[in-house]
OpenMM code with the backbone's topology and positions (N, CA, C; nanometers):
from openmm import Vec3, app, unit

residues = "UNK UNK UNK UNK UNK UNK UNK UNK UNK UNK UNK UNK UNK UNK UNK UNK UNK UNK UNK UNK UNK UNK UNK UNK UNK UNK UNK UNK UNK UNK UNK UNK UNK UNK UNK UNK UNK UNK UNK UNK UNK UNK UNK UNK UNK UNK UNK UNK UNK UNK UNK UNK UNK UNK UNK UNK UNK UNK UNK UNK UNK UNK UNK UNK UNK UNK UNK UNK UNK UNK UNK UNK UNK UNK UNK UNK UNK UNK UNK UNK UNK UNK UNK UNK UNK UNK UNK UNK UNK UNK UNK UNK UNK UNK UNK UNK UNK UNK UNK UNK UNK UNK UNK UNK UNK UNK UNK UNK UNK".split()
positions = [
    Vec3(2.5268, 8.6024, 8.9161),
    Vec3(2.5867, 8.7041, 8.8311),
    Vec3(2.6077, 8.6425, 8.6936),
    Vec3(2.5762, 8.7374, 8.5903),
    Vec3(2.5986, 8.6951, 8.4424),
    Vec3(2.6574, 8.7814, 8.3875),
    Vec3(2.7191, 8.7101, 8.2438),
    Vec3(2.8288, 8.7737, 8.1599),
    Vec3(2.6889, 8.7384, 8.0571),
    Vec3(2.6404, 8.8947, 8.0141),
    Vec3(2.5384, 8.8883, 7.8591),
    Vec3(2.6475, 8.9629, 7.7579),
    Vec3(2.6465, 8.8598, 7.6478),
    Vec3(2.7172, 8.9275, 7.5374),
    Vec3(2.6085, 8.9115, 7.3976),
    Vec3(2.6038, 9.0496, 7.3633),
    Vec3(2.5126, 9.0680, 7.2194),
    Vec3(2.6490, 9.0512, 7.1284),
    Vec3(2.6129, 8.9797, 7.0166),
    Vec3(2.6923, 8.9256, 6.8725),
    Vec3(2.6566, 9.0388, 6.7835),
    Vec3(2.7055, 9.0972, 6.7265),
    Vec3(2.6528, 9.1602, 6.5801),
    Vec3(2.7545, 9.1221, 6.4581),
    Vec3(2.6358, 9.1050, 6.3843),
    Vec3(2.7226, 9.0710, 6.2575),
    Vec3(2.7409, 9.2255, 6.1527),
    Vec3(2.8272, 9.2741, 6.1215),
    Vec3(2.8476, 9.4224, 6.0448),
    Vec3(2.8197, 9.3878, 5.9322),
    Vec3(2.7632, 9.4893, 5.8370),
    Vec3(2.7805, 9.4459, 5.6666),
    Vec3(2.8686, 9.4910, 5.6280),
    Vec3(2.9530, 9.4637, 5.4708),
    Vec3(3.0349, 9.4528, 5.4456),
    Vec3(3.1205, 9.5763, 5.4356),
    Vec3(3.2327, 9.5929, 5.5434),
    Vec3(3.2897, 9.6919, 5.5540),
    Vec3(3.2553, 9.8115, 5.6322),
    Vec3(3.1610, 9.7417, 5.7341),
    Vec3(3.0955, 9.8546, 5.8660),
    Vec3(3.1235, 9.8206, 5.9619),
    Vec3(3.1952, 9.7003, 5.9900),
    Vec3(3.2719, 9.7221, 6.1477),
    Vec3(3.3055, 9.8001, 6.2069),
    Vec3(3.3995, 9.8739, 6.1838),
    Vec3(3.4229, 9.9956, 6.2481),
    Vec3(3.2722, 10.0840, 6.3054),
    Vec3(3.2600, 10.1069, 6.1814),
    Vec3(3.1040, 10.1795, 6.2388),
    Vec3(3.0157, 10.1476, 6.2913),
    Vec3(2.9717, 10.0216, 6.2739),
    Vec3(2.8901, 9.9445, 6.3736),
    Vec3(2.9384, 9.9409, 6.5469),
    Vec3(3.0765, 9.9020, 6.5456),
    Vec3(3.1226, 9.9218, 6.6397),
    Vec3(3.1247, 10.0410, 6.7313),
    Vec3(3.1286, 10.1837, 6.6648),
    Vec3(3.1364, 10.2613, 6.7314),
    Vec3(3.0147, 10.2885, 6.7421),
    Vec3(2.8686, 10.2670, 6.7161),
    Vec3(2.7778, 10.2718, 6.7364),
    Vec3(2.7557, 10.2265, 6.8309),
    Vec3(2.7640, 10.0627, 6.8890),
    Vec3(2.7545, 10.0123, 6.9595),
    Vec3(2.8257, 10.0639, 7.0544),
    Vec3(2.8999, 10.1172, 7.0814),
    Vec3(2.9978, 10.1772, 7.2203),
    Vec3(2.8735, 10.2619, 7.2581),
    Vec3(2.8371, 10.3692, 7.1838),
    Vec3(2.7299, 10.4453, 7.2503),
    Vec3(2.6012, 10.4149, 7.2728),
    Vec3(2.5525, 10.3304, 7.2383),
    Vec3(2.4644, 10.2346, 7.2654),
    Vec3(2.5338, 10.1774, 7.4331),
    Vec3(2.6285, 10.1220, 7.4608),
    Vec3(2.6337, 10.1314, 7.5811),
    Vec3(2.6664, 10.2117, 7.6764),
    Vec3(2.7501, 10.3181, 7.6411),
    Vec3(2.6849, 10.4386, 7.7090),
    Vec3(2.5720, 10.4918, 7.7645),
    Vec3(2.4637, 10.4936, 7.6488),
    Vec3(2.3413, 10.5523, 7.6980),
    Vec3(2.3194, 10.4387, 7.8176),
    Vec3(2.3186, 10.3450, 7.7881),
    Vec3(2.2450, 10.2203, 7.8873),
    Vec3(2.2799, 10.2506, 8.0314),
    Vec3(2.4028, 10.2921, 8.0221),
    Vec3(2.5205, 10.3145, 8.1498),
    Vec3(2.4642, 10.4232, 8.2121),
    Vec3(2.4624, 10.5279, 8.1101),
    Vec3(2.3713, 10.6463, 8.2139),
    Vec3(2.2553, 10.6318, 8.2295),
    Vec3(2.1242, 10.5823, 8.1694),
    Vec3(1.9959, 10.5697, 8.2562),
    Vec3(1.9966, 10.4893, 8.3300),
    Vec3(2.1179, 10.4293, 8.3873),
    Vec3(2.1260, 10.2952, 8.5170),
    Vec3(2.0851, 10.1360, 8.5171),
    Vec3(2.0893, 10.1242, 8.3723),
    Vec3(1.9851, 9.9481, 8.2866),
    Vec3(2.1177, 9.9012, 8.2617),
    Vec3(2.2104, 9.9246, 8.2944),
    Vec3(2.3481, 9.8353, 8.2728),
    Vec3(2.4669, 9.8668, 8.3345),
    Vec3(2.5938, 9.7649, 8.3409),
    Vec3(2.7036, 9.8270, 8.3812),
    Vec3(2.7848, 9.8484, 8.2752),
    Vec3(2.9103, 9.8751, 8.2743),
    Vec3(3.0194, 9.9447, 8.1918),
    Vec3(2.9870, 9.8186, 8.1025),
    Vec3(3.0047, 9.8631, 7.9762),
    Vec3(2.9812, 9.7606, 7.8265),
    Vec3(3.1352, 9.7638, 7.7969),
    Vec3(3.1938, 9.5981, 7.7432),
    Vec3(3.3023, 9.5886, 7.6835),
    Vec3(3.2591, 9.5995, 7.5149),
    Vec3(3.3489, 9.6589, 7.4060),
    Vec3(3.3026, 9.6635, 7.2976),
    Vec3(3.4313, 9.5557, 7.2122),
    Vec3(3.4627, 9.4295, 7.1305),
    Vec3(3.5809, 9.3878, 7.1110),
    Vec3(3.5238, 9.3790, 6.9333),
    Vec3(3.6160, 9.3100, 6.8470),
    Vec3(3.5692, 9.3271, 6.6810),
    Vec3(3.6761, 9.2356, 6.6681),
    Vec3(3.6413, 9.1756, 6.5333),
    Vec3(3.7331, 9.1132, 6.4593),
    Vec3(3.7164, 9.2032, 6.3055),
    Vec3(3.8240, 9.2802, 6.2728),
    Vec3(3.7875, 9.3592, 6.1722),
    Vec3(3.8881, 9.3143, 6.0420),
    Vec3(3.9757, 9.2268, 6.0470),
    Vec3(4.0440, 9.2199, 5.9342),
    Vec3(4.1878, 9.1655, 6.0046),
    Vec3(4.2223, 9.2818, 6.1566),
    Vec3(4.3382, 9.2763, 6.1671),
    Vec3(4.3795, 9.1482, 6.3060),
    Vec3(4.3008, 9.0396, 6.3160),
    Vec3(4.2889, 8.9774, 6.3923),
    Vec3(4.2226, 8.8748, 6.3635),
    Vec3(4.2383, 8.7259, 6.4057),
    Vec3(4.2040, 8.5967, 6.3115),
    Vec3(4.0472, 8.5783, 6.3704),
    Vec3(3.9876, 8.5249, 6.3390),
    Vec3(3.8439, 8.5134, 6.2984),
    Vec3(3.7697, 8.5929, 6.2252),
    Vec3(3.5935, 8.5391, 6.2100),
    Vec3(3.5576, 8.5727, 6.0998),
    Vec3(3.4997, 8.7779, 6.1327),
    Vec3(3.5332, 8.8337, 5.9777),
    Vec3(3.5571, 8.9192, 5.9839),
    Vec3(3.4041, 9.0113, 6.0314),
    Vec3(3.3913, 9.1067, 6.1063),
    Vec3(3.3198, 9.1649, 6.0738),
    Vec3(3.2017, 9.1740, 6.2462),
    Vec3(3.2353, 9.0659, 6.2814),
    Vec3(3.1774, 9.0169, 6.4232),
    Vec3(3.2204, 9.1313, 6.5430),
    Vec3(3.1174, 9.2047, 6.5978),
    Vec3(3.1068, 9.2825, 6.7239),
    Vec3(3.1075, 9.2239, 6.8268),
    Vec3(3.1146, 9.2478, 6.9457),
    Vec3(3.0608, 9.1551, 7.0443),
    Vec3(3.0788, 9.2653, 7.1618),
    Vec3(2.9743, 9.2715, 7.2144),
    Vec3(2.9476, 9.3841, 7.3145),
    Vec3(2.8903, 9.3149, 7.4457),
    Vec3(2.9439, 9.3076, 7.5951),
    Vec3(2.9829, 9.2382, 7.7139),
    Vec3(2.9501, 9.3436, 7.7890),
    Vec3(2.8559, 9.2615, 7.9081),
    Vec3(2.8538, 9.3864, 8.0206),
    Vec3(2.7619, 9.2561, 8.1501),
    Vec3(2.7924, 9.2968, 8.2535),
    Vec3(2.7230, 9.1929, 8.3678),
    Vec3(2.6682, 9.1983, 8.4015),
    Vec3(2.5295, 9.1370, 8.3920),
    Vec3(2.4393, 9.1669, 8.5095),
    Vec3(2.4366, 9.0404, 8.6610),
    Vec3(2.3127, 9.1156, 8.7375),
    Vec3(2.3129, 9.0907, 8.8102),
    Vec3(2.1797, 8.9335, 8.7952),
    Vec3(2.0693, 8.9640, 8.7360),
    Vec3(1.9457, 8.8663, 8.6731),
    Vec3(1.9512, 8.9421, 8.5521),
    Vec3(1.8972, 8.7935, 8.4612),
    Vec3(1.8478, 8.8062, 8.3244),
    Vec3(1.7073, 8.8649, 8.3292),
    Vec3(1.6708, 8.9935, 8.2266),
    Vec3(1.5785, 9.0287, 8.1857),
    Vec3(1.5279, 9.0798, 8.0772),
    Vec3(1.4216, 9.0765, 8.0367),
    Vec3(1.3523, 9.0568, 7.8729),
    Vec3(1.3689, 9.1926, 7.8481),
    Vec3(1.4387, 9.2497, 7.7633),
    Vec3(1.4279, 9.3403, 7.7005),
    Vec3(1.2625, 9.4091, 7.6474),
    Vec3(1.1850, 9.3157, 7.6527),
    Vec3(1.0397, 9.3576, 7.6317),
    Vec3(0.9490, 9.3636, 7.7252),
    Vec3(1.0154, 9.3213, 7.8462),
    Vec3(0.9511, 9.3568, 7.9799),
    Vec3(0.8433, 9.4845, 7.9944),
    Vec3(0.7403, 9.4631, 8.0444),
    Vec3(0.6772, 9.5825, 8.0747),
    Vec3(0.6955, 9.7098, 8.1470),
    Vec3(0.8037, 9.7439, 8.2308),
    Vec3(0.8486, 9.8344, 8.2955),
    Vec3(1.0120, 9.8668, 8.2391),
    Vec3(1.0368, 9.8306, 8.1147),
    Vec3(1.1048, 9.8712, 8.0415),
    Vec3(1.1492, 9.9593, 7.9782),
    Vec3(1.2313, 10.0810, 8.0003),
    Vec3(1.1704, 10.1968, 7.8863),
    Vec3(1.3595, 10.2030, 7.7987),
    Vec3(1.3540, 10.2216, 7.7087),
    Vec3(1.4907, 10.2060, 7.5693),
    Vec3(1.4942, 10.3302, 7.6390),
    Vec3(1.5948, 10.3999, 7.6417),
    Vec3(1.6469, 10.5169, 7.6160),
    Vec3(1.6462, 10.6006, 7.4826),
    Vec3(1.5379, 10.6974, 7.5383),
    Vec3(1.5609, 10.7519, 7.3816),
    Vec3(1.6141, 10.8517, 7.2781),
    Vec3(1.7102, 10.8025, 7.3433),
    Vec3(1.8820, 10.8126, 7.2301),
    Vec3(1.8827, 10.6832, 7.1486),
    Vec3(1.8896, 10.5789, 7.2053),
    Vec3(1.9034, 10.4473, 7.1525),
    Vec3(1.7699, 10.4549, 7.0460),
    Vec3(1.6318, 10.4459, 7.1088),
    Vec3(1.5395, 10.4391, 7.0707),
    Vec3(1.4693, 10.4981, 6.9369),
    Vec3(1.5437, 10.6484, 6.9046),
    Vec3(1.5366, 10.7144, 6.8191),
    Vec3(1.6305, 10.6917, 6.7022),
    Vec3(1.7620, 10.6988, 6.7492),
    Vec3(1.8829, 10.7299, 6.6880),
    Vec3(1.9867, 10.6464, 6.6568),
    Vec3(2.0339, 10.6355, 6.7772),
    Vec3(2.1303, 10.4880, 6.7540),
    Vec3(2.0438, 10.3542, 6.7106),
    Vec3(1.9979, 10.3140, 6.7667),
    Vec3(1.9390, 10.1882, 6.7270),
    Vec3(1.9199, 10.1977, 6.5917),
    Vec3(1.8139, 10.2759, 6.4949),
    Vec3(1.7903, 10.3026, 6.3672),
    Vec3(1.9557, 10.2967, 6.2856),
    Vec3(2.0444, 10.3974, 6.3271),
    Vec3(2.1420, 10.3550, 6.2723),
    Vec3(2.1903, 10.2744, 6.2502),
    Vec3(2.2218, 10.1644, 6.3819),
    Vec3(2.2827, 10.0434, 6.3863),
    Vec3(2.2289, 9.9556, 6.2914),
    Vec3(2.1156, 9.9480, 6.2676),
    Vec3(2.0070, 9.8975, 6.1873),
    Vec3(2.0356, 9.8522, 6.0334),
    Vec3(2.1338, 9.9711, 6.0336),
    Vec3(2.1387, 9.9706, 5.8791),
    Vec3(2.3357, 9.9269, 5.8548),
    Vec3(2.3616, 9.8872, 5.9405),
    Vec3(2.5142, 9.9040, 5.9736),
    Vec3(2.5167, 9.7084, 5.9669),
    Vec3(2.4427, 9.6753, 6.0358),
    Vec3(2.4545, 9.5237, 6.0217),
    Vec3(2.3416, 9.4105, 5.9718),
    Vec3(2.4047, 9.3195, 5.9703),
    Vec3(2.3045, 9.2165, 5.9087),
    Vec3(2.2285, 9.1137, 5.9987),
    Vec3(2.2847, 9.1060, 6.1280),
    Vec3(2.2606, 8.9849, 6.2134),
    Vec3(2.2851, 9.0365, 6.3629),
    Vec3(2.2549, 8.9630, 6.4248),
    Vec3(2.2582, 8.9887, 6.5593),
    Vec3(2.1587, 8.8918, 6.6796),
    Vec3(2.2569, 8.8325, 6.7971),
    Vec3(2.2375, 8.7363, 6.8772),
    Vec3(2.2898, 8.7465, 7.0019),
    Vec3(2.2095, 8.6595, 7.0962),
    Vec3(2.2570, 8.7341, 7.1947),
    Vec3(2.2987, 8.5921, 7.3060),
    Vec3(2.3854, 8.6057, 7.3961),
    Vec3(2.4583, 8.4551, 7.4329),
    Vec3(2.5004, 8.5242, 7.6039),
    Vec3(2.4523, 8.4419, 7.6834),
    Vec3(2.4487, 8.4261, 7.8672),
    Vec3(2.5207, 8.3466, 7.8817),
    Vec3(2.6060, 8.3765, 7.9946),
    Vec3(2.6986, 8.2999, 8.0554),
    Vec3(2.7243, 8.3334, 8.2323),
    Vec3(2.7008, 8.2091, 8.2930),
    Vec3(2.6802, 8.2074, 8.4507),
    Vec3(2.8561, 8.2680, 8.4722),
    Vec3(2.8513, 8.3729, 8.5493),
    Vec3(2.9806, 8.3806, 8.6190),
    Vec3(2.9978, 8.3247, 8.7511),
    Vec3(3.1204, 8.2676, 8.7890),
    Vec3(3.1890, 8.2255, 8.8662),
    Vec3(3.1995, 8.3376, 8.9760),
    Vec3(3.1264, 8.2884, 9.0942),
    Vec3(3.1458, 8.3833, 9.2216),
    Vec3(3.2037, 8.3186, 9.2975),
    Vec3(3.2551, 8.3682, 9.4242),
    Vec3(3.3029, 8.3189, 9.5231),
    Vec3(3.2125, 8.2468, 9.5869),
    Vec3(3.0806, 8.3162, 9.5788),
    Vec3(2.9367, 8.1950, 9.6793),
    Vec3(2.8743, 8.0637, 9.5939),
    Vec3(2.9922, 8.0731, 9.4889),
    Vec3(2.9030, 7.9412, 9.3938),
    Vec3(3.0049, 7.8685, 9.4037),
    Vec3(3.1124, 7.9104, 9.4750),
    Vec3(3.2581, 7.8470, 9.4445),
    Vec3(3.2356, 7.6513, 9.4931),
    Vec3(3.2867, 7.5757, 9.4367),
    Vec3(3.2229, 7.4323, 9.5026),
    Vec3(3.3934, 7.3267, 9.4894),
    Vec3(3.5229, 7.3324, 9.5567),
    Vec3(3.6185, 7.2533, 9.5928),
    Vec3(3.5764, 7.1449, 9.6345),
    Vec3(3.6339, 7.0450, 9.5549),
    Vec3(3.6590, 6.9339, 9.5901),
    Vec3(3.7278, 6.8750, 9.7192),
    Vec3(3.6197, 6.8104, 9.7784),
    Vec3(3.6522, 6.7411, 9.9518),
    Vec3(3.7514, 6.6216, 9.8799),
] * unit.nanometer
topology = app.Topology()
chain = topology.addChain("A")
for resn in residues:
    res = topology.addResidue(resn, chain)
    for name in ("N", "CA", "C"):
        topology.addAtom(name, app.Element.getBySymbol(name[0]), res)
């Protein structure tokens, strides 16, 4: 099990909007069944780090390429949101992290 979190960087003074873009961006994902519930968090001004940073969280089960051949965007995202988002930020990265299960669990004898 993995924790995938996409980074976005907002341009200046589109956090908010970027952000709420990104919420529906995981929405759509949620309803054609390519993801689970997306966390959406920001650092917008009113909270210490650097300003402007999205960060959108959701778990899977295996890592897979977004360019995969049996892939299809949703096209809501594909059309609409995505293009928007597009113009909302400057950067964007994307960062995996192994979660901690109970069957990986390993105590010290």
């Amino acid at each position: 099990m993995f924790l995938v979190q996409r980074v976005f960087k907002a341009k200046p003074k589109k956090a908010w909007e970027a952000a709420s873009v990104i919420a529906e961006i995981g929405k759509e994902y949620k309803k054609a069944g390519q993801r689970t519930d997306s966390r959406i968090f920001l650092s917008a001004g009113t909270t210490p780090g650097e300003y402007g940073l999205i960060y959108m969280e959701w778990e899977a089960e295996v890592l897979e390429s977004v360019y995969r051949g049996d892939n299809e965007i949703p096209p809501k995202i594909k059309d609409e949101l995505g293009p928007l988002l597009r113009d909302l930020i400057e950067d964007q990265w994307i960062e995996f992290f192994e979660l901690l299960t109970p069957d990986k669990m390993r105590m010290p004898s």
